[in-house]
TIVO-2410 file (N, C-alpha, C; in nm, 3 decimals):
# residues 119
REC num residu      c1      c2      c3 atome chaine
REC   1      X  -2.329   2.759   3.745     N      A
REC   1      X  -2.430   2.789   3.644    CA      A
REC   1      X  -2.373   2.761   3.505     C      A
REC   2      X  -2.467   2.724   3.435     N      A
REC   2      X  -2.376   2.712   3.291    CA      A
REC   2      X  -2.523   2.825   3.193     C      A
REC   3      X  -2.454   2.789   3.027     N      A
REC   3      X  -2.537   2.896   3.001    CA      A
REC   3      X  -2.687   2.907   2.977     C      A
REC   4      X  -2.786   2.994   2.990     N      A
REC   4      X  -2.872   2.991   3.004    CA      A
REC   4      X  -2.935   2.915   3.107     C      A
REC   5      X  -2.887   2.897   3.196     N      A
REC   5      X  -2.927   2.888   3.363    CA      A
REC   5      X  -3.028   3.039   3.445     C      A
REC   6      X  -3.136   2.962   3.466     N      A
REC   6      X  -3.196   3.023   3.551    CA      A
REC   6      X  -3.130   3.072   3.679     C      A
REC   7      X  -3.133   3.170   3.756     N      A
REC   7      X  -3.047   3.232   3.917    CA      A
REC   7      X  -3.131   3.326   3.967     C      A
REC   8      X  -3.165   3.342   4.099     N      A
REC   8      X  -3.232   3.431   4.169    CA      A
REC   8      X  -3.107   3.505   4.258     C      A
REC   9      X  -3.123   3.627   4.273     N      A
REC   9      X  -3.009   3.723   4.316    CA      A
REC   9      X  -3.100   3.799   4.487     C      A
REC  10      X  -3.067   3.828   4.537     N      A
REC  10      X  -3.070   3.901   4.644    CA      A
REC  10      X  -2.963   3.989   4.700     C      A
REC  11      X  -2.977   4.133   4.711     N      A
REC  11      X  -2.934   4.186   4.731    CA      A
REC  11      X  -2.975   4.294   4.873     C      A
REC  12      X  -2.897   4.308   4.973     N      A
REC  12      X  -2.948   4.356   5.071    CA      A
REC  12      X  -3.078   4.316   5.183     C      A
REC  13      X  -3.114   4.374   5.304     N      A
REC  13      X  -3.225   4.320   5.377    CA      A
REC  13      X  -3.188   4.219   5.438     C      A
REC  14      X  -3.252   4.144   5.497     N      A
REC  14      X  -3.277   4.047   5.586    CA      A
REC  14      X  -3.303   3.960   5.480     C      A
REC  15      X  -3.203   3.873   5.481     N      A
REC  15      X  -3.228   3.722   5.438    CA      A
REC  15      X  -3.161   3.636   5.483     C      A
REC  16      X  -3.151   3.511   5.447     N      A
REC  16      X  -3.123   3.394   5.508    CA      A
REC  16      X  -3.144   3.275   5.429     C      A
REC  17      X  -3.060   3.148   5.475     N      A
REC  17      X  -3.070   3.055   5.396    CA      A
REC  17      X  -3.131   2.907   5.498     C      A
REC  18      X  -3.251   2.855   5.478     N      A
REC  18      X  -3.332   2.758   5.566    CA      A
REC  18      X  -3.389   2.683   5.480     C      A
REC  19      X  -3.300   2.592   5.461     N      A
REC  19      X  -3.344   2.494   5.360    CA      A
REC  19      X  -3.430   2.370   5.430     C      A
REC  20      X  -3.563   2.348   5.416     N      A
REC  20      X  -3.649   2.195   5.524    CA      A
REC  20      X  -3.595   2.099   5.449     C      A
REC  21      X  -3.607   1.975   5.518     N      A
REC  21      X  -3.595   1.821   5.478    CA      A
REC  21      X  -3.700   1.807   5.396     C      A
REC  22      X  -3.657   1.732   5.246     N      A
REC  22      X  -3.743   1.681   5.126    CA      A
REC  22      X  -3.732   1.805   5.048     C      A
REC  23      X  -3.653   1.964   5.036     N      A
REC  23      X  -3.633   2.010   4.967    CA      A
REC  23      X  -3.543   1.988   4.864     C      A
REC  24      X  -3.562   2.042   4.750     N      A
REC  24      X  -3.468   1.978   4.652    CA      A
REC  24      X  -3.360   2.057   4.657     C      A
REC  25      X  -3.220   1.972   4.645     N      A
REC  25      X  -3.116   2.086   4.681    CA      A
REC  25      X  -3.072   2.189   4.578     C      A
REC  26      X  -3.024   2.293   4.620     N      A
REC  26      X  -3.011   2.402   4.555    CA      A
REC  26      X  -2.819   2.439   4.562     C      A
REC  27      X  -2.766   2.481   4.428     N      A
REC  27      X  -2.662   2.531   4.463    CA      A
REC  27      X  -2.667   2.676   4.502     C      A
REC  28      X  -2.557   2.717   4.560     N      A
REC  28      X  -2.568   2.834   4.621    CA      A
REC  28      X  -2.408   2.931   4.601     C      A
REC  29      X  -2.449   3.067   4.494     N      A
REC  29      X  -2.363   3.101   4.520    CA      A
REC  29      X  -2.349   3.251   4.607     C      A
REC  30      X  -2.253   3.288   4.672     N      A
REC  30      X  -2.243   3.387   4.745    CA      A
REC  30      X  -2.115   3.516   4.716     C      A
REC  31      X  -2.160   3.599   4.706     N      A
REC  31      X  -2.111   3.691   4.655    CA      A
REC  31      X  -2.085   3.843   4.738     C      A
REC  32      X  -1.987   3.831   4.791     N      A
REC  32      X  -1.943   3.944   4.910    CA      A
REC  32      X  -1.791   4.031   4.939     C      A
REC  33      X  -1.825   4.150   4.970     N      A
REC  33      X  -1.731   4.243   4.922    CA      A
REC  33      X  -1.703   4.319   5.114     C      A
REC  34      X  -1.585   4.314   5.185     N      A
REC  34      X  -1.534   4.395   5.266    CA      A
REC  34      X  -1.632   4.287   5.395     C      A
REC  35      X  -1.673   4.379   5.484     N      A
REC  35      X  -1.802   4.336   5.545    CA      A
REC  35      X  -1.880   4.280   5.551     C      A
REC  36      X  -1.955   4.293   5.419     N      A
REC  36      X  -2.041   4.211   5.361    CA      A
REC  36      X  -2.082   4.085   5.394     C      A
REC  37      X  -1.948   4.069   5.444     N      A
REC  37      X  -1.918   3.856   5.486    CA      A
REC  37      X  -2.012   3.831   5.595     C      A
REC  38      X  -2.037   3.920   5.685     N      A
REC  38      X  -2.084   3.850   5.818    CA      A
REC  38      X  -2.223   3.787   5.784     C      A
REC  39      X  -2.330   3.842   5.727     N      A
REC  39      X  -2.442   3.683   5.729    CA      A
REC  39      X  -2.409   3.620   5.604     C      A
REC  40      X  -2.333   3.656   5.493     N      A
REC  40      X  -2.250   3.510   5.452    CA      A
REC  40      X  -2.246   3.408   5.483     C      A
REC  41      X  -2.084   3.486   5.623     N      A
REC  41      X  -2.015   3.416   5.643    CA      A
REC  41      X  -2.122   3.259   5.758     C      A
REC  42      X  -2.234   3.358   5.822     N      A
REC  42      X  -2.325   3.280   5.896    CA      A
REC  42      X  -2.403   3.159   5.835     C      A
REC  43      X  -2.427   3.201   5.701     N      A
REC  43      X  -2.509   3.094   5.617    CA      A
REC  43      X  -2.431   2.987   5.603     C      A
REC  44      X  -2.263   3.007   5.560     N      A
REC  44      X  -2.169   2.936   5.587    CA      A
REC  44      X  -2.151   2.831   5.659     C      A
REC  45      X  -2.164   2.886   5.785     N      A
REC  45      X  -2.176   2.797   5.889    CA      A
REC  45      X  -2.305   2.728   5.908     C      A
REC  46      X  -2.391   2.739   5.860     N      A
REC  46      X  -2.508   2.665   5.881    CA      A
REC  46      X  -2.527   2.545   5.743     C      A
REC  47      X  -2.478   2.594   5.632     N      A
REC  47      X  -2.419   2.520   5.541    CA      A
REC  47      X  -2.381   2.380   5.603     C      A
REC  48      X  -2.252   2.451   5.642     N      A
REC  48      X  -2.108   2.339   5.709    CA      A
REC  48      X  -2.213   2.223   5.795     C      A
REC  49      X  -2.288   2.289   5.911     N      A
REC  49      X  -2.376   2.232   6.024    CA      A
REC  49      X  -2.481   2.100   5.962     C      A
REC  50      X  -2.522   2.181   5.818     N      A
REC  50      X  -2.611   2.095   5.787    CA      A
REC  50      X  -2.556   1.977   5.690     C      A
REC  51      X  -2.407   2.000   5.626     N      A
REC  51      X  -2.329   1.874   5.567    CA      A
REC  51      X  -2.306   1.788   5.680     C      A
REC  52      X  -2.248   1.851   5.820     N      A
REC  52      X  -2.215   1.736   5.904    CA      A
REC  52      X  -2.308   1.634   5.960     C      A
REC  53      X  -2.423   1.703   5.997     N      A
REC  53      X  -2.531   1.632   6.012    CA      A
REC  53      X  -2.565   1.541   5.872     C      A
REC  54      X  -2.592   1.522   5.781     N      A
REC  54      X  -2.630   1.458   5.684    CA      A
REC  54      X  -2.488   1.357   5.668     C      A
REC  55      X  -2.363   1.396   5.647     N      A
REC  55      X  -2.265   1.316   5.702    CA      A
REC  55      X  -2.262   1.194   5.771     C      A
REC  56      X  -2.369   1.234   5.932     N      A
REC  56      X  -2.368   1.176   5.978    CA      A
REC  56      X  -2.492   1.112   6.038     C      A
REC  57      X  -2.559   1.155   5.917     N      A
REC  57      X  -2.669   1.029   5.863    CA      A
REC  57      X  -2.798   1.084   5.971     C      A
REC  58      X  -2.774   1.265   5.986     N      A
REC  58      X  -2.862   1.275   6.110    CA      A
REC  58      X  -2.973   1.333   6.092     C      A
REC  59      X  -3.006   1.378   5.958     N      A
REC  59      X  -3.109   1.446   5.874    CA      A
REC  59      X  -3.155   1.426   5.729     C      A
REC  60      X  -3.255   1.460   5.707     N      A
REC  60      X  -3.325   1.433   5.571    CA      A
REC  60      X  -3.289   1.553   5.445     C      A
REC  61      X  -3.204   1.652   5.483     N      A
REC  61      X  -3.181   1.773   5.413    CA      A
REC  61      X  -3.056   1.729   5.255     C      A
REC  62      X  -3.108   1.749   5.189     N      A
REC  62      X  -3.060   1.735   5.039    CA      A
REC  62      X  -2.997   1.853   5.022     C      A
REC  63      X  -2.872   1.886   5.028     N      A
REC  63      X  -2.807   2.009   4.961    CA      A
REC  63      X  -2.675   2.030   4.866     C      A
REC  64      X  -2.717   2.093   4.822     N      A
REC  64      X  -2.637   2.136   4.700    CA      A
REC  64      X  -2.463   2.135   4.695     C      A
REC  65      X  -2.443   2.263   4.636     N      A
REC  65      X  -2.293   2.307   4.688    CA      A
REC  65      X  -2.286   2.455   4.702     C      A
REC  66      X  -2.202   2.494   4.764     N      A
REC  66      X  -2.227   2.668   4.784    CA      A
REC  66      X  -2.060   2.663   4.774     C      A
REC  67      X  -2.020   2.782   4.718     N      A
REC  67      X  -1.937   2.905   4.648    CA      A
REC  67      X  -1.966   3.030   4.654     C      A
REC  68      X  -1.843   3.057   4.733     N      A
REC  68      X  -1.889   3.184   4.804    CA      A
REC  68      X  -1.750   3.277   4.714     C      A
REC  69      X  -1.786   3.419   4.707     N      A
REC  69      X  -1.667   3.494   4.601    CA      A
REC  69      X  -1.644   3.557   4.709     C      A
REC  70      X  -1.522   3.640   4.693     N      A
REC  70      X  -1.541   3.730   4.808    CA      A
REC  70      X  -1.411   3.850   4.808     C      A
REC  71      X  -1.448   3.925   4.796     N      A
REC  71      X  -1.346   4.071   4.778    CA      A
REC  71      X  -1.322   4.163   4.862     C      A
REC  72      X  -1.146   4.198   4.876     N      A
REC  72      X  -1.142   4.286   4.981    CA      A
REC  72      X  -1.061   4.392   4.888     C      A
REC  73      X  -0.955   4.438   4.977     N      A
REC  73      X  -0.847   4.532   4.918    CA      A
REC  73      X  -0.731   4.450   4.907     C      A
REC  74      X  -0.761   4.399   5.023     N      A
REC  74      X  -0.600   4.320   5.071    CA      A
REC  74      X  -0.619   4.199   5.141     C      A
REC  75      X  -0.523   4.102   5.106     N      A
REC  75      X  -0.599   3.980   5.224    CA      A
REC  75      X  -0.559   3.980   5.375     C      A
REC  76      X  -0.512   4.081   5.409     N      A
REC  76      X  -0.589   4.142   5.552    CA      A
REC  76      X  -0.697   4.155   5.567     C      A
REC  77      X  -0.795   4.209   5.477     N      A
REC  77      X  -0.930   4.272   5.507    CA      A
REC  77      X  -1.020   4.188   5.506     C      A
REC  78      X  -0.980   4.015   5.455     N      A
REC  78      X  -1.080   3.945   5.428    CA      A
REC  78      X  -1.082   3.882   5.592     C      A
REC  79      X  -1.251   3.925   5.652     N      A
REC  79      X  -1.228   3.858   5.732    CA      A
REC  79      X  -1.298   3.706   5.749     C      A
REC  80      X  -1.288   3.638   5.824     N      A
REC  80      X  -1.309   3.541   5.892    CA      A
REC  80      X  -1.270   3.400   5.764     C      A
REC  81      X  -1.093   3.458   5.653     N      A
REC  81      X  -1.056   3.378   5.611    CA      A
REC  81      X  -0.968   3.209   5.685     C      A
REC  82      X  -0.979   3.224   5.772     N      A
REC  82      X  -0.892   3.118   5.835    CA      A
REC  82      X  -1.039   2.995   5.848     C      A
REC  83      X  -1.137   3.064   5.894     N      A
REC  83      X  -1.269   2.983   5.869    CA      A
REC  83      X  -1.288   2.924   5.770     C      A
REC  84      X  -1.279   3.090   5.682     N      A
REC  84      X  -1.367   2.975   5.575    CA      A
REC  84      X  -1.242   2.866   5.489     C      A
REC  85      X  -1.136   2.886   5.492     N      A
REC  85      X  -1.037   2.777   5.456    CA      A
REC  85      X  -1.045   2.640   5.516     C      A
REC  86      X  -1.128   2.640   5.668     N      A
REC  86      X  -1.147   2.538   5.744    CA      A
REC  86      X  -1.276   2.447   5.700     C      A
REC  87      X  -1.352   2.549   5.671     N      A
REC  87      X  -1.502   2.464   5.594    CA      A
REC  87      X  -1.464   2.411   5.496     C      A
REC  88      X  -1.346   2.502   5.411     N      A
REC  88      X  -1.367   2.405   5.250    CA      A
REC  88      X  -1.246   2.287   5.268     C      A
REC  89      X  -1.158   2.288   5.343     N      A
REC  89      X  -1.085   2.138   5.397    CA      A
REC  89      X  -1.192   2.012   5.427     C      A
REC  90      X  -1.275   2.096   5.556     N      A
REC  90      X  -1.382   2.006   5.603    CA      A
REC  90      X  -1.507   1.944   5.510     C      A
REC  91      X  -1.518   2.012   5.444     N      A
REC  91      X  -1.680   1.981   5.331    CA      A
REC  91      X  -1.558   1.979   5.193     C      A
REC  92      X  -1.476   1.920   5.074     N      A
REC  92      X  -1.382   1.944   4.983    CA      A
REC  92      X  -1.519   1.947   4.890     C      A
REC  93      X  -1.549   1.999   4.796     N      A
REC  93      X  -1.609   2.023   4.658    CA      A
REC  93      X  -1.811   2.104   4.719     C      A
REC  94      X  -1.797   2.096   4.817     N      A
REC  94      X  -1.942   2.086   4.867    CA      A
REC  94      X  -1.917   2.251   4.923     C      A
REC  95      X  -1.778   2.314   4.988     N      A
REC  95      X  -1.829   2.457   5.007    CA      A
REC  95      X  -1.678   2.512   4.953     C      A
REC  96      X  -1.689   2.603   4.832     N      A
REC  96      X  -1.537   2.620   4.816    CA      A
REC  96      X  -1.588   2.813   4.787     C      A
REC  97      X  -1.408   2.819   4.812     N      A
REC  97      X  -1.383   3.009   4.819    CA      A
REC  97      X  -1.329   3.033   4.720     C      A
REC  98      X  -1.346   3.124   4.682     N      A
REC  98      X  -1.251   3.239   4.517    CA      A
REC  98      X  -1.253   3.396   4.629     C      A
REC  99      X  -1.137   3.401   4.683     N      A
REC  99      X  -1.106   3.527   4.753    CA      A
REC  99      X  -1.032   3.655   4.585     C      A
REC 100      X  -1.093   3.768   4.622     N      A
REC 100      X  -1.041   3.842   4.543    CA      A
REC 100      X  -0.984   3.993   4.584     C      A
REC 101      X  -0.862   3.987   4.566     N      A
REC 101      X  -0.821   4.132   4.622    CA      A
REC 101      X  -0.801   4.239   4.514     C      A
REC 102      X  -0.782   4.340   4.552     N      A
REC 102      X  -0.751   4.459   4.432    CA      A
REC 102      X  -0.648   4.533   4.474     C      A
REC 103      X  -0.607   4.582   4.583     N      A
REC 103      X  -0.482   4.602   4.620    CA      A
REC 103      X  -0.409   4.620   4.703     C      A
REC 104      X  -0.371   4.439   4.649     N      A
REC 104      X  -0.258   4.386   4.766    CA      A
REC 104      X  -0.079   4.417   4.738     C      A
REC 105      X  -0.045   4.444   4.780     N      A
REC 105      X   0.068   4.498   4.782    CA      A
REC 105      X   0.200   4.383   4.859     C      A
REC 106      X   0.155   4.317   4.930     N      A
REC 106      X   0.237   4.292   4.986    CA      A
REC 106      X   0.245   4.075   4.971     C      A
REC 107      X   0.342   4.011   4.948     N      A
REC 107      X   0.303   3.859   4.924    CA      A
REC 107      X   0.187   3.784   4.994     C      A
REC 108      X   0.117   3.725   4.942     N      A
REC 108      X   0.029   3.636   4.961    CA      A
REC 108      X   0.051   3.519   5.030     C      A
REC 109      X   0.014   3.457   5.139     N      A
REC 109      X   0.054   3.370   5.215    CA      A
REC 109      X   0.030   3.235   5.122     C      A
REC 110      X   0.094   3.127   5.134     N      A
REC 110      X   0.093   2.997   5.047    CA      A
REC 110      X  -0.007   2.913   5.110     C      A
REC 111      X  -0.118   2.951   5.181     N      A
REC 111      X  -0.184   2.887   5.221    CA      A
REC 111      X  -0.318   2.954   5.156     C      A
REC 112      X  -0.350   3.066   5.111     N      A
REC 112      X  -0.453   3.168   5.030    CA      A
REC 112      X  -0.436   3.147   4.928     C      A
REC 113      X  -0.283   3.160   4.860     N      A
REC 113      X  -0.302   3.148   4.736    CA      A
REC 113      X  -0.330   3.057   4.644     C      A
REC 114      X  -0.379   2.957   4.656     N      A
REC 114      X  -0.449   2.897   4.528    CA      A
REC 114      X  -0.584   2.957   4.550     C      A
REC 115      X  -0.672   3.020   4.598     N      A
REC 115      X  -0.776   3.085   4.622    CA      A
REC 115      X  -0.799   3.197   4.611     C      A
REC 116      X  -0.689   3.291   4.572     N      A
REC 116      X  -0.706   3.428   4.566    CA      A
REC 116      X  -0.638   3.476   4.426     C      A
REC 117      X  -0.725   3.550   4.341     N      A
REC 117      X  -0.713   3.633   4.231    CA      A
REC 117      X  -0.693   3.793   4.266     C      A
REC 118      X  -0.685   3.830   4.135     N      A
REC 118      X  -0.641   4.037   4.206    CA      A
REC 118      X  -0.486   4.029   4.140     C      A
REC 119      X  -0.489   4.161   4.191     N      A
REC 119      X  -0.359   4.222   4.218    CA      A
REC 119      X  -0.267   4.153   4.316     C      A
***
């Protein structure tokens, strides 16, 4: 977003991300704390599903880029980080992570850290 950018927020409930072919693409950012991740982390993957397909020339779907934030205590708690490190290898500028901890105590693996802020 830059400034004075329009953004629609959702918070809580049942939602989901189902973007049809000939929609105009949308960036997407995602914003999740502990738990939180699991239909994230799902949109994620349907994200990923729908770059490979278009990749590979197998759909009409126009999409954006999605950035997902995501906060734990510790990067133990973040789960299903080994994933999402695998999507943003697999898709580079099209799905990227900003992991954020608050208190981590103990070294950061060299494979997280260019991705993780905090303590």
């Amino acid at each position: 977003c830059t400034l004075d950018s329009e953004v629609a927020l959702r918070v809580g409930g049942d939602f989901f991300f189902d973007p049809q072919p000939g929609d105009s693409p949308v960036n997407l950012v995602l914003i999740a704390g502990g738990v939180g991740i699991n239909p994230l982390f799902s949109i994620l993957l349907h994200i990923a599903d729908l770059h490979g397909y278009q990749e590979g020339k197998g759909n009409r779907h126009k999409l954006g880029t999605a950035k997902l934030y995501y906060s734990a205590k510790n990067t133990s708690e973040l789960l299903f980080k080994k994933n999402i490190l695998g999507l943003m290898k697999a898709f580079p500028g099209k799905i990227t992570c900003c992991f954020h901890v608050t208190q981590q105590r103990s070294q950061i693996c060299e494979e997280l850290q260019p991705h993780v802020t905090g303590k």
